[in-house]
C-alpha positions in Angstrom: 0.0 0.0 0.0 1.6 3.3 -0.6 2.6 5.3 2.6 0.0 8.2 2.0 -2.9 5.4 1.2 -5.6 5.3 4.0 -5.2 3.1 6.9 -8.6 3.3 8.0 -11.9 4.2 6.6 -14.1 4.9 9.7 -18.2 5.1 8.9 -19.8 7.3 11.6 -22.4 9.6 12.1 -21.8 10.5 15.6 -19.4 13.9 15.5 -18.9 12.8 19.5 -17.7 9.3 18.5 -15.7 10.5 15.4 -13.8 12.8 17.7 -13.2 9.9 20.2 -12.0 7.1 17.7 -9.4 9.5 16.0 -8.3 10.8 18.9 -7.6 6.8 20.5 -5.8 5.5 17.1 -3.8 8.8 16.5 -2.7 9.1 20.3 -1.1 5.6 19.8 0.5 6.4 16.3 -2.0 3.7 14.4 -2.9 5.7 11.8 -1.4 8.2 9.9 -4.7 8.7 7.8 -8.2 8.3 8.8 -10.9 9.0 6.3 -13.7 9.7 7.4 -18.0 9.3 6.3 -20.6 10.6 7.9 -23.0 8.0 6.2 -22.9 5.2 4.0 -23.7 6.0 1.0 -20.4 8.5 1.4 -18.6 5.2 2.4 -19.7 3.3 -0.2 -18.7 6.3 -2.7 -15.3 6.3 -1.0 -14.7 2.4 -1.3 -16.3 2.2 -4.9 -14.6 4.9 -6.1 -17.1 7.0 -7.1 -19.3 10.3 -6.7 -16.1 12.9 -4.6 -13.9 9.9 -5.0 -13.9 9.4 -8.4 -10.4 9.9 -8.9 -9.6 7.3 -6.1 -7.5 4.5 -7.2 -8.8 0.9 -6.3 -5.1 -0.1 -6.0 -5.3 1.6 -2.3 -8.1 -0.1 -0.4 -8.2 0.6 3.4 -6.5 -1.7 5.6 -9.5 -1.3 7.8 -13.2 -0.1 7.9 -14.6 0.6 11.2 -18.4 0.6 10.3 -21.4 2.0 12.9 -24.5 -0.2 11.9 -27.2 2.7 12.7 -26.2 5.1 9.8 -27.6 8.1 7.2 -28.9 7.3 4.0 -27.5 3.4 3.4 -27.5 1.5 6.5 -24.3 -0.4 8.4 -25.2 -3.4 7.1 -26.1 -2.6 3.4 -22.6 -1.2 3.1 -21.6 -4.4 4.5 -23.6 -6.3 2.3 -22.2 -4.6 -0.8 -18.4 -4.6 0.6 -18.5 -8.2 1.0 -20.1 -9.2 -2.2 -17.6 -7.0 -4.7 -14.5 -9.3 -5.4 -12.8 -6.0 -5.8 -13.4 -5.0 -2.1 -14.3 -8.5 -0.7 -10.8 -8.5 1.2 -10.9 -5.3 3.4 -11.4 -5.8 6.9 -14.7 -4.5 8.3 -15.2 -4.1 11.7 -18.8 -3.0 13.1 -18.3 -0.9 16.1 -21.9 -0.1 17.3 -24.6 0.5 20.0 -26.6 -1.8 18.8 -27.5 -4.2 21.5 -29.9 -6.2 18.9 -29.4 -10.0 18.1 -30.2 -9.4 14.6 -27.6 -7.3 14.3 -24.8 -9.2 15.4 -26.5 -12.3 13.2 -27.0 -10.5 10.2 -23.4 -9.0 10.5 -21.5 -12.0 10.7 -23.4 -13.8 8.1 -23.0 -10.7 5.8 -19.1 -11.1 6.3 -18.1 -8.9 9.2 -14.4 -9.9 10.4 -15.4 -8.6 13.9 -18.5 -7.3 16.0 -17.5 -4.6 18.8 -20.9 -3.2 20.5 -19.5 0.6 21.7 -18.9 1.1 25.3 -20.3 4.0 26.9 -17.3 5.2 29.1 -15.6 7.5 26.8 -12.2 5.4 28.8 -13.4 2.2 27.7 -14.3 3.5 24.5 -10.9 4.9 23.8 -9.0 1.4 24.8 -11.5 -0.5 22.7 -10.7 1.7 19.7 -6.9 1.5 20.5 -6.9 -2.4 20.8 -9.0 -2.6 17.4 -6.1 -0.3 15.9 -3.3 -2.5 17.5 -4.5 -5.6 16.5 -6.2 -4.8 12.6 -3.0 -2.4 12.2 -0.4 -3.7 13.7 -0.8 -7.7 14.5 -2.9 -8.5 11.7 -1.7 -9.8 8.5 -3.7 -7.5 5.6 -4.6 -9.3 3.0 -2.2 -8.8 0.1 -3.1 -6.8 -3.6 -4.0 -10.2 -5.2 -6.9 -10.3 -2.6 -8.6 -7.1 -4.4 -8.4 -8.4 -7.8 -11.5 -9.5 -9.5 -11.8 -13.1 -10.5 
């Protein structure tokens, strides 16, 4: 991935939770870029390279998305949905990081293709070490999946 490519893609609405998650994963040095949308249809323009980020290259996916279920305009899980089921963005790592406290949620995630399920804490301290663990281990621990991974078959 080239050095100024985006580490993270994180999908939130909340400006409070935003502010929070940067703030955890830049404290620690886990990301040197964070993009950022405010809804999913914006995330799905980012990821698809299209609408503002039609000049994106697919050749620089996100090492990770870090994806709130409850969203503006396309829900969590229909970004999900159409992540998982593009060949081209199959392999990035999504991570749902949500209040959600539904069953159907958590069900529908995994068997959409979610790579993890995180439901939000409500202590801004436990949020903050929740998001720096995500960033240690997707970012640091983790093995990304390589460019052959975002090819289409």
């Amino acid at each position: 991935m080239p050095q100024n490519g985006v580490e993270i893609l994180l999908v939130e609405d909340n400006p409070d939770d935003v502010e929070l998650a940067v703030h955890a994963l830049r404290r620690e040095n886990l990301a040197n870029h964070i993009e950022i949308a405010r809804d999913g249809e914006e995330a799905l323009d980012f990821l698809f390279c299209r609408g503002q980020y039609h000049d994106r290259s697919f050749l620089a996916p996100p090492r990770l998305v870090l994806l709130d279920l409850k969203l503006p305009k396309v829900d969590g899980l229909e970004v999900l949905k159409e992540v998982k089921a593009d060949p081209r963005t199959k392999a990035i790592p999504v991570v749902i990081i949500t209040s959600s406290r539904e069953e159907q949620d958590l069900v529908n995630g995994y068997k959409l293709g979610v790579n993890a399920y995180i439901q939000k804490p409500v202590d801004f301290t436990q949020f903050r070490e929740t998001v720096k663990r995500l960033g240690l281990f997707w970012l640091v621990v983790n093995q990304p999946p390589p460019p052959s991974a975002f090819q289409a078959s």
